[in-house]
C-alpha distance (Angstrom), angle and dihedral (degrees) to the residues before:
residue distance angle dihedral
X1 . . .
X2 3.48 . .
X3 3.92 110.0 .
X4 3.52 112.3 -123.1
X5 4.04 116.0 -120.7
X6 4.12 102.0 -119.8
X7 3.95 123.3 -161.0
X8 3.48 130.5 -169.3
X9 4.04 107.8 -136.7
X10 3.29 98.4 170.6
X11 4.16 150.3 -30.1
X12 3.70 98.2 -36.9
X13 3.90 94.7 -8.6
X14 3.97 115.6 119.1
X15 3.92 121.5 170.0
X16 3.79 115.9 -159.5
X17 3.71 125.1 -157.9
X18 3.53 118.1 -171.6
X19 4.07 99.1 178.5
X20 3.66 102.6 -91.5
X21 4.04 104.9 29.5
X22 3.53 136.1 12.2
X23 3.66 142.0 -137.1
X24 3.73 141.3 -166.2
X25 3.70 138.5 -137.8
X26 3.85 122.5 -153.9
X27 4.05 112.7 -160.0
X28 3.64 127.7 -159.1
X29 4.22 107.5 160.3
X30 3.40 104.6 -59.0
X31 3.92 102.0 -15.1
X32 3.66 132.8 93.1
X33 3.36 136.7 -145.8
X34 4.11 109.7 -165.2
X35 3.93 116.0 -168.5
X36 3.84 103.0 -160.4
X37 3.98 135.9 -10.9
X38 4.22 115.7 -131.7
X39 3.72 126.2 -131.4
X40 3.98 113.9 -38.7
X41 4.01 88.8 -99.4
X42 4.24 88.3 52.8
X43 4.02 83.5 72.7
X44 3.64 97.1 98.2
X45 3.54 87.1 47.9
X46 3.61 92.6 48.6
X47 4.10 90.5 49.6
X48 4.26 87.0 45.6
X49 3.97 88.1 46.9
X50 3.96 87.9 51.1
X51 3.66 101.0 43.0
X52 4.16 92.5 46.4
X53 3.69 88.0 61.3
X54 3.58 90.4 56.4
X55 3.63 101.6 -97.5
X56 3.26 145.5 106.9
X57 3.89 134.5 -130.2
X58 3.82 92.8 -105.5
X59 4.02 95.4 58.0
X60 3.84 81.2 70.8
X61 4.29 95.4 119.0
X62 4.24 85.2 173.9
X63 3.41 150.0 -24.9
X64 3.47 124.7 -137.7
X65 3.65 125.5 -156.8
X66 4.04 127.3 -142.0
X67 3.82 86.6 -164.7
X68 4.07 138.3 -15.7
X69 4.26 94.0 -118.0
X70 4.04 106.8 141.7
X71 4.07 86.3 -115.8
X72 4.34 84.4 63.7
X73 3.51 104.3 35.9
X74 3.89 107.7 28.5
X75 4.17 92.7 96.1
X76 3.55 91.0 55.8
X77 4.33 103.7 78.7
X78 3.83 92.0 57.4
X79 4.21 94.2 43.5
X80 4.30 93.4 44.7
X81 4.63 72.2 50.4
X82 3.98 75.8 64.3
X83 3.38 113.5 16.5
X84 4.23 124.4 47.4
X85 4.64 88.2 -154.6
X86 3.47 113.0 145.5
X87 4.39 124.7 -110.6
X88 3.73 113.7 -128.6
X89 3.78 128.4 174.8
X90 3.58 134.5 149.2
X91 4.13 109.1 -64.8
X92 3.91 96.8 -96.9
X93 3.80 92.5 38.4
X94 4.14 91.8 53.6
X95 3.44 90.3 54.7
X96 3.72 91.8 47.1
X97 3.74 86.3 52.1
X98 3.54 87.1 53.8
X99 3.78 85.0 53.7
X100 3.90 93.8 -124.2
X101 4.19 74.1 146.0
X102 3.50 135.6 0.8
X103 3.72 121.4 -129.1
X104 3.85 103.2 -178.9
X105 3.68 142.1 123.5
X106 3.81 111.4 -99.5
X107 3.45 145.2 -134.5
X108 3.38 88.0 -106.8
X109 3.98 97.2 38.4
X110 4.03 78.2 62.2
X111 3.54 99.6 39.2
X112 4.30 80.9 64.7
X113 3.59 94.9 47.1
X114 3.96 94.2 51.9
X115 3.75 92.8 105.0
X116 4.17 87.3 68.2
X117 3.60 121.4 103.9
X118 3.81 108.0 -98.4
X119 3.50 98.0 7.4
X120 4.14 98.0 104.4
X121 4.00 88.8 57.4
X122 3.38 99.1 39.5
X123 3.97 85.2 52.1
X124 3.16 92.8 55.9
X125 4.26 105.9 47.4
X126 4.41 89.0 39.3
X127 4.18 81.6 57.2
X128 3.71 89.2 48.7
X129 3.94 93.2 36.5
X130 4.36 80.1 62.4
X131 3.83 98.0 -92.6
X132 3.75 91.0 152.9
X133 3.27 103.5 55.3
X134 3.48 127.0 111.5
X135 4.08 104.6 -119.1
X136 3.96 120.3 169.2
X137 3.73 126.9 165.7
X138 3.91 101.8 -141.5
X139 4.28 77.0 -177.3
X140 3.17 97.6 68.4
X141 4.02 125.4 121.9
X142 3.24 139.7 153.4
X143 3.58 131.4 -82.4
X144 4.11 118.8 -107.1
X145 3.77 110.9 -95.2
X146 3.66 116.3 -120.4
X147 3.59 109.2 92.7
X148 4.22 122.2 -105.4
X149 4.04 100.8 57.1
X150 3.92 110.6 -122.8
X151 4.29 91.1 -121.2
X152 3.40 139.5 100.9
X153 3.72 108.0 -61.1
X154 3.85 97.6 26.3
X155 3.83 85.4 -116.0
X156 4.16 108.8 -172.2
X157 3.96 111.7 -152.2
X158 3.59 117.8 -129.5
X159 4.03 118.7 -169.5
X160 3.57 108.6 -129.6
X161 3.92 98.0 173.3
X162 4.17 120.9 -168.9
X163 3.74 104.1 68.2
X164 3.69 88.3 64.1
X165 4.15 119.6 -10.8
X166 3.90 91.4 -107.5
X167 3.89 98.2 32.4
X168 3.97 111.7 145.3
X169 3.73 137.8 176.6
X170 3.59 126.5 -149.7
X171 3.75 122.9 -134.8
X172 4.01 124.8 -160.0
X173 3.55 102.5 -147.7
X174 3.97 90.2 -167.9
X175 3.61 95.2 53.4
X176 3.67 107.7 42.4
X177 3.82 82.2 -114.9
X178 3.79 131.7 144.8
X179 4.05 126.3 177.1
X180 3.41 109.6 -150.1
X181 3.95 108.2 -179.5
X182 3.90 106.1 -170.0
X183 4.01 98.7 -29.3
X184 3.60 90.5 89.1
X185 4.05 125.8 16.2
X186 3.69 135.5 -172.1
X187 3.65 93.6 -148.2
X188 4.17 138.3 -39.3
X189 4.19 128.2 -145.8
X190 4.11 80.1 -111.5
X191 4.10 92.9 58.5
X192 3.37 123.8 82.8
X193 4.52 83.8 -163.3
X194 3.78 126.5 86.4
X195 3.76 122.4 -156.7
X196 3.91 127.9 40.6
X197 3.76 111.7 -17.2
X198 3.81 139.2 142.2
X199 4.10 117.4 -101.7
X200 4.10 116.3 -115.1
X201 3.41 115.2 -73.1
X202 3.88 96.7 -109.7
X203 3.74 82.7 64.5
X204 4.04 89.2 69.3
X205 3.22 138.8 59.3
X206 3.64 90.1 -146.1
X207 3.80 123.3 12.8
X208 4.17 95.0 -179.6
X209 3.99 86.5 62.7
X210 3.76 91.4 43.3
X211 3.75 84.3 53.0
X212 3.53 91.9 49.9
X213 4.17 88.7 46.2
X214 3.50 88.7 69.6
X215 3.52 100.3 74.2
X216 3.85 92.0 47.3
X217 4.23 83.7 59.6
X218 3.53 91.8 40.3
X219 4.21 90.5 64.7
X220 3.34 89.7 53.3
X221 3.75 120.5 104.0
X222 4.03 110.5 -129.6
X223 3.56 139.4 106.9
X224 3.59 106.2 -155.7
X225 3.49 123.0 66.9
X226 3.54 112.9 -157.1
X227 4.19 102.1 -165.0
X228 3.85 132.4 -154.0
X229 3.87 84.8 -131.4
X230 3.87 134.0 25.8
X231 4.45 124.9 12.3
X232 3.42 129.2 -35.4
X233 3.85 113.5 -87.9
X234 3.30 132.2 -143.3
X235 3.87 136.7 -154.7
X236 3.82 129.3 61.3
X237 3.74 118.8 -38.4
X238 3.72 94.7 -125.7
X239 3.92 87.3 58.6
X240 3.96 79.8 49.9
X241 3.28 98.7 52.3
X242 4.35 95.1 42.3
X243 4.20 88.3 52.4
X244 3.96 90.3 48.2
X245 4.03 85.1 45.4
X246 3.66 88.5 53.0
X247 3.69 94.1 61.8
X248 3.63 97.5 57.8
């Protein structure tokens, strides 16, 4: 297992990056809050990224979901084996969890893109990370409507549709915080960039809307950017959002 590198963002606010997707952990006394789950061989590293924050797998209260792709969702069959948390996402996104539909890149979408920089190796260590398997979440629901999420953290959805049709990020109003999943990235083994920027288009299922997303992150008042894929960046989000814009 490759230990996952942990930082401490803020009060309660833990980022873990396990090399090819990240997760976060949301602390209030002994519950957790964790936003997404890595590839079904990061679950180790999700267990070891629990545990060195001085928890353990059963303080997990929830876990939220920016998105149901296999590289956010795959660690979550063997911890519901352990732990009985429940799955909430944004209405469309729950039922894509449930895999109802699948919105993903495919073999084939990959098998095009071969001829990009990084995308052979990174191929290769996603199908050994479990990319192929067939994960659903049959648990998962929707989140109650109303805004600021009653769990550690306080996290607030915010729909940010185009990566995936019910794709959402969750902003932490008291820490300056925003969880972006796969709207916004500081960097990806298939990018040659580092800092804010937008993931290939055969990533997405709709790269006008993520486009559009950006704006809806850019209102938003945080300065740290805690990605779905590359380091934790820090500055205002608007700034984010105008460097990712750049790249387009």
């Amino acid at each position: 297992m490759r230990e996952p590198r942990i930082t401490q963002v803020a009060d309660g606010v833990h980022f873990a990056e396990s090399g090819s997707v990240n997760w976060a952990l949301l602390t209030d006394g002994t519950a957790v809050t964790l936003v997404d789950a890595g590839y079904p061989a990061d679950f180790p590293a999700l267990r070891h990224s629990v545990e060195t924050i001085g928890h353990r797998l059963r303080d997990i209260t929830a876990v939220l979901l920016t998105h149901a792709h296999i590289d956010h969702i795959g660690g979550l069959p063997a911890l519901l084996d352990e732990v009985d948390a429940p799955i909430h996402a944004t209405a469309p996104e729950a039922a894509h969890a449930r895999r109802e539909f699948l919105e993903q890149a495919t073999p084939l979408d990959v098998a095009r893109n071969l001829w990009r920089p990084g995308v052979l190796p990174w191929a290769v260590h996603i199908i050994r990370a479990g990319a192929l398997k067939p994960v659903k979440i049959p648990t998962a629901t929707p989140f109650p409507a109303g805004g600021r999420l009653d769990l550690p953290g306080n996290p607030v959805p915010v729909a940010t549709p185009g990566h995936t049709t019910g794709h959402a990020v969750y902003h932490l109003p008291e820490a300056g915080v925003v969880i972006t999943g796969d709207t916004l990235v500081s960097g990806h083994p298939t990018s040659i960039k580092r800092g804010p920027q937008l993931l290939h288009p055969f990533f997405s299922k709709d790269q006008g809307q993520v486009i559009t997303a950006l704006d809806t992150l850019a209102a938003l008042d945080a300065d740290v950017v805690l990605p779905g894929h590359g380091g934790v960046h820090r500055g205002p989000i608007g700034e984010a959002v105008a460097q990712a814009k750049l790249g387009l």
